[in-house]
N, C-alpha and C positions, 0 to 999 in steps of 0.2 A: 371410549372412541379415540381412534388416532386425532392425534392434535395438529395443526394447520400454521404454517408460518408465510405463507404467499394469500396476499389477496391481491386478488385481480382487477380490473374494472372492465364490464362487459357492454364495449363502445355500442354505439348504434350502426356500424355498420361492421361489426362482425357476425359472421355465420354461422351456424352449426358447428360446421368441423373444426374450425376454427376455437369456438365455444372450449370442445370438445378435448379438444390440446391444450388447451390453457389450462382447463381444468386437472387434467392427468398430469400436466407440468409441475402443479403446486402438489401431487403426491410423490413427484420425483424429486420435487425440489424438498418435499418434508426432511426423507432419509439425508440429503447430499448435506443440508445445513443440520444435520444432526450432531448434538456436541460431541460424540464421542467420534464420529467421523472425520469430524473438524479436529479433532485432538491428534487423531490418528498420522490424519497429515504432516499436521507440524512435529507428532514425533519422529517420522518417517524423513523427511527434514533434517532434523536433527542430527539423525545419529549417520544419514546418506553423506553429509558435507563432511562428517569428521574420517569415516572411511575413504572417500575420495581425496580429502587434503593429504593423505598419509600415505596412500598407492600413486599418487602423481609422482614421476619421474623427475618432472621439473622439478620438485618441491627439495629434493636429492643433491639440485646441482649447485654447485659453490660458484657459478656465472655469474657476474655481476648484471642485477636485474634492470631489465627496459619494459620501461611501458609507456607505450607509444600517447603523446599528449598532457600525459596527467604526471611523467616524469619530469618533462620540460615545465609544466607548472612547479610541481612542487620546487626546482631549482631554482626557478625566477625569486619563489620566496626564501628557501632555506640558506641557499648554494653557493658558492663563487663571487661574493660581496669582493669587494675592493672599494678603497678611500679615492674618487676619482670622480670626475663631470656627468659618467656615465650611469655612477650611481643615484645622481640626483633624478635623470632620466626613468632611472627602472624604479625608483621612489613613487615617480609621478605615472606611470605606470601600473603597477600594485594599489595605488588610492584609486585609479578611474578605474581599476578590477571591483574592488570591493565595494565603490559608492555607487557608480552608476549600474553596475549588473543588477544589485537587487533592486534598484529604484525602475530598472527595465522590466525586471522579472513580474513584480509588482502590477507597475500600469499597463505595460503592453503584453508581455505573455499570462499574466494571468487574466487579467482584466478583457484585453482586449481580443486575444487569441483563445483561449480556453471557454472562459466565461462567456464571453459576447457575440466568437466568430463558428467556432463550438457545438453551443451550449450545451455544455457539460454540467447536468445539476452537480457533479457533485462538488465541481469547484463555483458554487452558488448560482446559475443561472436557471430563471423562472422566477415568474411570480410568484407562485405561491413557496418559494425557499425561506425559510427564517434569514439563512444566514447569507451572505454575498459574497463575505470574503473567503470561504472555507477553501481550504486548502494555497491560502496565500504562501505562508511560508514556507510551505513544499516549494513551490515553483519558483520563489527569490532564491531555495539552495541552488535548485536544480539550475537554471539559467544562468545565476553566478556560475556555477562550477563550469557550464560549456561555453561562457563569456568569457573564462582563462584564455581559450582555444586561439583567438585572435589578437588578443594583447601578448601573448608568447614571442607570433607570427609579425608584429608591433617591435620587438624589441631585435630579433634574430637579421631583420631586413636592415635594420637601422646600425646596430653598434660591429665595430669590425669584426671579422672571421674569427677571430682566438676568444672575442667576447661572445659565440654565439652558443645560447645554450641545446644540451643534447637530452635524451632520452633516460638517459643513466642514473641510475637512485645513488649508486655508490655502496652498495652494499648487495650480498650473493643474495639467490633465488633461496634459499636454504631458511635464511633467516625475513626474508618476505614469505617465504609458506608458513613460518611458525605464529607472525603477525598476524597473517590472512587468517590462520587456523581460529585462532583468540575472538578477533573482529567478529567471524561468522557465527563460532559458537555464543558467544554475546546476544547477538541480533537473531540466531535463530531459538535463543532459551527464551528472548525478550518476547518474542512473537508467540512462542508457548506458552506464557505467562498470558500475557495480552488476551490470546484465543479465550484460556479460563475466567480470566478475570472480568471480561466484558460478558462472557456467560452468566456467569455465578452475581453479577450486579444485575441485569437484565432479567428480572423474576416473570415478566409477561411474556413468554415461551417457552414451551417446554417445560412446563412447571412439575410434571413427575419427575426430570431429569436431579437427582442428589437434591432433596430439597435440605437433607441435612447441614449438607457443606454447603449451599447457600445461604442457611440460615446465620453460619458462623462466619462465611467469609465478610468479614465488614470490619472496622474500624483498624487498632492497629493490627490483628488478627492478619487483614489484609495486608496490610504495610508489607508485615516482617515475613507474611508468606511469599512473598515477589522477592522480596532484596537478596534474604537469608540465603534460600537456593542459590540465587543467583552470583552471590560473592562466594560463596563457597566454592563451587563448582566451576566458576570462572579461575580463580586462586590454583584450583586444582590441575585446571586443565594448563593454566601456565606451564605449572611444574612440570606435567606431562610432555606439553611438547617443548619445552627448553631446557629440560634436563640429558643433556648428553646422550643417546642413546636408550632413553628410556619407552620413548610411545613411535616414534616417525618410522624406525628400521625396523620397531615390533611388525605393526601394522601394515608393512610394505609385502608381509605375505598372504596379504587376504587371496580368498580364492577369486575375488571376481577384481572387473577392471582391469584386465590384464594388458590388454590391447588398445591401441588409439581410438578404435570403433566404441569399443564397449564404455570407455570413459569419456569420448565424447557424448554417447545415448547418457550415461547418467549426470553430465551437465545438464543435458536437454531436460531429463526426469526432473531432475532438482528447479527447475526453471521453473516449469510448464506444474509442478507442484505450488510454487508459490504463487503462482498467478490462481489457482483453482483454489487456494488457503483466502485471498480476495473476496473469490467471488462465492463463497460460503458464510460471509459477513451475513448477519440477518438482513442489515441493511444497502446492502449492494444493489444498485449500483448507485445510489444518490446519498447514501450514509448521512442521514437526517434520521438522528433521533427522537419524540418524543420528547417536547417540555415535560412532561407529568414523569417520565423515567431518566431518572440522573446517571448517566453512565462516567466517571470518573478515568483518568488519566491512570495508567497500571502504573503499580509504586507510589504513585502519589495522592493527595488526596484534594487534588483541583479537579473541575471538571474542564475547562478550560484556560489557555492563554490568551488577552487578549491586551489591546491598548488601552483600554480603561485602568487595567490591572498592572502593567508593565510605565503608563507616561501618566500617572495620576497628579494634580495639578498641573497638566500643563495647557499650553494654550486650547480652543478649540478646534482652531484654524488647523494648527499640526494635529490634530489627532485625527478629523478627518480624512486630511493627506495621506495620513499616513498609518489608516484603518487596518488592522490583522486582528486574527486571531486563529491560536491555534488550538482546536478540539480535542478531545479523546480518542475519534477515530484516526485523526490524520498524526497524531505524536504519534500512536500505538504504530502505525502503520507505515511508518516513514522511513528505521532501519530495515526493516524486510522490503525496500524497494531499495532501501542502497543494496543491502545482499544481493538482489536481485541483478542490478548491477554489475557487482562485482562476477557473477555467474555465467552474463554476457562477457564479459573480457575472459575470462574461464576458460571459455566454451572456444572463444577465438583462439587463444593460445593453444588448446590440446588442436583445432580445428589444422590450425599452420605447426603444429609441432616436426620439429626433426631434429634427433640428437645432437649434432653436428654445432647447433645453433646455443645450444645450451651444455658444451664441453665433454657430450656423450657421446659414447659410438654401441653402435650393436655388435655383441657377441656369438657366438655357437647357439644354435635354437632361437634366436632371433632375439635372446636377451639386450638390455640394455646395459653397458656400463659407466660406470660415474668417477671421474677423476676425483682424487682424494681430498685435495684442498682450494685455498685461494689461489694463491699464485701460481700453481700450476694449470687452474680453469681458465684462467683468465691470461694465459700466454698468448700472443701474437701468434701466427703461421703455425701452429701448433698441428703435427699431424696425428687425427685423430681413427684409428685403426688399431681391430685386435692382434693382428699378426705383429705390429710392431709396439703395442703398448702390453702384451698379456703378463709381463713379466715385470709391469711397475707397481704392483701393487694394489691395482685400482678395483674397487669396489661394483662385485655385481649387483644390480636391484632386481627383487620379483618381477617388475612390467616388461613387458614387451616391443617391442617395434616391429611389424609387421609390413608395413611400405604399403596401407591398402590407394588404389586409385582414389581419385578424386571422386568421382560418382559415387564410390562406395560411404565416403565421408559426407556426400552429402545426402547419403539413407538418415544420418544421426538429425537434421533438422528438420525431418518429417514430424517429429514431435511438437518442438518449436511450433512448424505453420499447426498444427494440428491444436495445439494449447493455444494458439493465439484468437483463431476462425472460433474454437468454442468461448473463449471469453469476449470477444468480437459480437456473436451471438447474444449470449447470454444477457451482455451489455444492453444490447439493443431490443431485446424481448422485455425485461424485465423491466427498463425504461420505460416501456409502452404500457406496458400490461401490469406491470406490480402497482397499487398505489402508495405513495411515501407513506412513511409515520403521522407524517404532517397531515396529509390528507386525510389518515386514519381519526385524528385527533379531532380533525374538523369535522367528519361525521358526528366521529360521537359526540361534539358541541350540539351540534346542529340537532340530532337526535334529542337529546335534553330539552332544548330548544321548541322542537317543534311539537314537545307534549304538554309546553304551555298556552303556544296560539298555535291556533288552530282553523281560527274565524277569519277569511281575506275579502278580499271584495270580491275576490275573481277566484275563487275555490279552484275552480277547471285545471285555469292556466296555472298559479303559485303554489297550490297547494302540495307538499312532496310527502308521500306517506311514507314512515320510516320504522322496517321492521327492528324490536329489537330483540324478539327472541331467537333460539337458536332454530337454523335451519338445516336440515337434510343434509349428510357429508358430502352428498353430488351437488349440492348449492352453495357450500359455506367453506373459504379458504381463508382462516383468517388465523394471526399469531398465538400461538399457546394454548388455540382451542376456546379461546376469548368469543364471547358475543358480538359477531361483527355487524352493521347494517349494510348488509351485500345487496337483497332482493330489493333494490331503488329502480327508480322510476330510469329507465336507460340514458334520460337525456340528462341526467346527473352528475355523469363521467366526463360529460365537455370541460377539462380542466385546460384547456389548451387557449385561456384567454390571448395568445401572442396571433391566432387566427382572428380574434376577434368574435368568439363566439364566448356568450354568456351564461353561463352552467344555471341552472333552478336554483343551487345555491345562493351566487351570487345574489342574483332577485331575491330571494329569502332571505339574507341577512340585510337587502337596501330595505325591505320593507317592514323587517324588524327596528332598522332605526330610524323610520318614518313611525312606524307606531310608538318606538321611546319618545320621539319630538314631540308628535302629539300629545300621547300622556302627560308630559310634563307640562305642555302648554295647558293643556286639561287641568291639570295639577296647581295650575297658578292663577287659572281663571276661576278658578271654587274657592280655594284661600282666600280669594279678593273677596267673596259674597258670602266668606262663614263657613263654606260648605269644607268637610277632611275628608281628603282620595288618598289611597295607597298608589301610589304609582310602580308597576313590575317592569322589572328590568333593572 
C-alpha cells in the first residue's frame, strides 16, 4: 500500500468537501515530497545556475562591478581606510553594525516580529513548540546584513564628499561572475547533500525508498560521503572557471538563454525552484522534528548548535539573554536562502540590463559585443557603437539583446508571483491542517498512555478512545505508512490553546497527574500501616 507522509487533523468544523481535499492533498502531497523528486529538483538547480552563470553576458564584461548597497557595505569594511579623526568615527560605526544589529535581530525581529507579532511556528511560536528560539540565528544574519543599509547612509551624510563611499567592488564583472559561479555551486551541492542526507537519516518515511543506502549511510560513511564530493568537485570547478578560457567562453554557446526574456524566466525558474525544494521538507512548514528521530547537521555529526554547547560555564544570567540555537534544518537550509538571495539581485540585474552599462554594445543580428579588457571597459566617454568599434578587436558573445519592452520583461515574473501565491498557500494549508511531529509524538504518548487507564470518574466526558491499528487508505495519512491514531474523537484537534480552548488531551494528561498524586499519596499512606502498593506512572 502506498505510504502516507501528511497527517491531517480533521477540525470540528470542517466539512465534507473540505474533508475531501485534505485528504486527496496528502496524496499529492505523497508524490511532491517524494525523495527522488526532491532530488530531482536540486539536481535541476544545480546544473540550471552553472549554464546560466556561463551564458550571462554580464559575467563576459571587464566593468568594474556595482552593487547597489552591499558594495557600499563591503567598502565601509574593506576599502579606503586612512589614518585620520574620521577613522575613529567609521571604527565606531562598524562596532554598533555588528553589536547592536544582532542583539536587534535577536530581541526584536526574531522575537518580537517573527515569533510573537507573526507567529511563525517555525521560528518557535506556539505552545505546544519544543524549541522557542529556532531559527534565531537566521534572522541575527539576516537583520545584521540589512542593518549595514543605514550605518552606510550614517557615515556618507556625515564625513565630506571625497570621504563618501560608492557602490564600486573594485574589481570587473568577469571575475565577480567567476566568485558568484564558486559560491552558488557550493550552496547548491551543499543543499543536494542536505536533501539526501536528511532523507537517508529520517528512516520513519518512505521506508521502501533505498533501504540499502540508508542502512550504510551513518557514521563516518556519512561524514566522508558529504565532504569528499564536495571538495572535490568544488576544487574542480575552480579550475574550470578560473582557468583562462577553459569553461566561461566554452559554455557561452549553449543553445538556450539567448535573450534577456529567456534568462530572466530562468532566474525566475531557478527561484521559484528553490522555494518548492523548501516546501518539500517532510517537515515544512514548522520543521519540528521528533525527539525519538535524531536528524543531524549534513557533514557533521551534531545534531544541533546551541548556548549550552557554545557558552558552557558561563553565567546563567548571560545564557538566558542570550539563548540560540541553531538546528539541523535551519544550518542545512541557511546557504540555499542566501542563494536565493543572491538570484533576486540576478533576476534584478538581467531585469535592468543594457549593454551600454556594462561596456557592451550590440552587434549585427542583435548580438552582444564585449570590449577586451580593463582599461578599455572602464574608459570615461567611451563611445560605445559597432560601426565605429568593429575593427578593435572586441569579442562577440553567443547572448543577445533584443531591446524587448518593458511589459514583455515583466511576463518573466509571472513565475515569481506564481512560486510565491503557491508557497504562500502551501504555507498556510499545511499550518492548519498538517499536524507537527510533536503533536505526532504526543499521540503516540498518549495512545500508550491511555491503554493503561482507562477508568475516570467521568467516562462520557474524559475518556478518548484511541485507535491504534491501521485504518482504510481513505482514513489514514500518516508518515512512512506508520500506524497513525487518526480516527479520534474530533474535539481532540483543538490544539489551538492561544484561543483558550482545551483539547481532551489536555484534560487527559491534568488527570493523569492527579491520578500520579493520588497514587503516591495512596503509596505513602500504606507504608505508614505495613501495607506494599506499586504505584504506575
Amino acid at each position: 500500500m502506498k505510504q502516507k507522509t501528511f497527517v491531517y487533523r480533521d477540525t470540528e468544523y470542517t466539512d465534507k468537501l473540505r474533508s475531501t481535499i485534505v485528504k486527496e492533498f496528502g496524496t499529492v502531497l505523497w508524490y511532491w515530497r517524494h525523495p527522488w523528486f526532491r532530488i530531482a529538483f536540486c539536481t535541476t538547480v544545480l546544473f540550471t545556475n552553472v549554464i546560466m552563470n556561463c551564458a550571462d553576458p554580464m559575467v563576459h564584461s571587464h566593468k568594474e562591478t556595482s552593487i547597489p548597497f552591499a558594495g557600499s557595505m563591503f567598502n565601509l569594511i574593506f576599502r579606503f581606510w586612512r589614518y585620520d579623526l574620521w577613522t575613529l568615527y567609521r571604527i565606531f560605526l562598524i562596532l554598533v553594525w555588528f553589536i547592536l544589529g544582532p542583539i536587534l535581530g535577536y530581541h526584536w525581529f526574531h522575537h518580537k516580529f517573527l515569533r510573537n507579532c507573526l507567529k511563525l511556528s517555525c521560528f518557535g511560536y506556539g505552545k505546544q513548540c519544543k524549541n522557542k528560539y529556532k531559527g534565531t540565528w537566521f534572522s541575527m544574519v539576516i537583520f545584521t546584513c540589512f542593518w549595514g543599509i543605514p550605518i552606510v547612509y550614517a557615515w556618507n551624510l556625515v564625513v565630506p564628499k571625497d570621504r563618501g563611499l560608492t557602490d564600486n567592488l573594485g574589481f570587473s564583472e568577469y571575475l565577480f561572475g567567476q566568485i558568484c559561479g564558486v559560491i552558488c555551486w557550493v550552496a547548491d551541492l551543499f543543499t543536494w547533500f542536505m536533501c539526501v542526507d536528511s532523507m537517508a537519516q529520517d528512516r520513519t518515511k518512505y521506508k521502501t525508498w533505498c533501504p540499502s543506502f540508508r542502512a550504510c549511510w551513518k557514521g563516518k560513511v556519512r561524514l566522508y560521503g558529504v565532504w569528499i564530493p564536495i571538495i572535490l568537485t568544488t576544487i574542480l570547478n575552480i579550475i574550470l572557471l578560473f582557468w583562462e578560457g577553459l569553461l566561461i567562453p566554452k559554455m557561452d554557446y549553449v543553445i538556450i538563454f539567448h535573450d534577456e526574456l529567456s534568462r530572466c524566466l530562468g532566474a525566475a525558474f531557478v527561484f521559484v525552484l528553490n522555494l518548492f525544494i523548501i516546501t518539500q521538507d517532510w517537515e515544512f512548514p514548522n520543521f519540528d522534528t521528533r525527539l525519538s528521530v535524531e536528524i543531524k547537521v549534513t557533514g557533521l555529526d551534531i545534531k544541533a548548535i546551541n548556548t549550552e554547547s557554545c557558552c558552557n560555564g558561563c553565567c546563567r544570567c548571560c545564557i538566558d539573554y542570550c539563548a540560540f540555537e541553531v538546528t539541523g534544518r535551519w544550518m542545512n537550509y541557511t546557504p540555499m536562502i542566501f542563494t536565493m538571495l543572491l538570484d533576486l539581485a540576478y533576476f534584478y540585474s538581467l531585469f535592468f540590463y543594457a549593454p551600454k552599462d556594462y561596456s557592451q554594445y550590440v552587434g549585427p543580428d542583435d548580438y552582444v559585443w564585449n570590449l577586451p579588457d580593463w582599461q578599455t571597459a572602464n574608459t570615461k566617454n567611451l563611445h560605445l557603437s559597432y560601426a565605429v568599434r568593429k575593427n578593435e578587436g572586441d569579442e562577440q558573445l553567443n547572448a543577445k539583446f533584443l531591446d524587448y519592452p518593458m511589459w514583455a520583461l515583466l511576463c518573466a515574473a509571472i513565475p515569481f508571483l506564481l512560486g510565491l501565491i503557491t508557497f504562500f498557500i502551501m504555507f498556510k494549508f499545511l499550518n492548519k491542517y498538517q499536524l507537527t511531529e510533536s503533536e505526532i509524538e504526543y499521540l503516540d504518548y498518549t495512545s500508550q498512555l491511555s491503554r493503561t487507564y482507562r477508568k475516570f470518574d467521568e467516562p462520557n466526558e474524559l475518556s478518548v478512545e484511541l485507535e491504534t491499528e491501521e485504518a482504510p487508505s481513505k482514513d489514514l495519512i500518516g508518515p512512512g505508512g506508520s500506524k497513525q491514531p487518526i480516527e479520534l474523537d474530533r474535539a481532540r484537534t483543538e490544539f489551538n490553546t492561544d484561543l483558550g480552548l482545551k483539547s481532551k488531551f489536555q484534560i487527559l494528561n491534568e488527570r493523569f497527574d492527579v491520578m500520579n498524586l493520588n497514587s503516591k499519596k495512596e503509596n505513602e499512606d500504606r507504608n505508614e500501616t505495613g501495607s506494599v502498593v506499586v504505584a504506575c506512572g
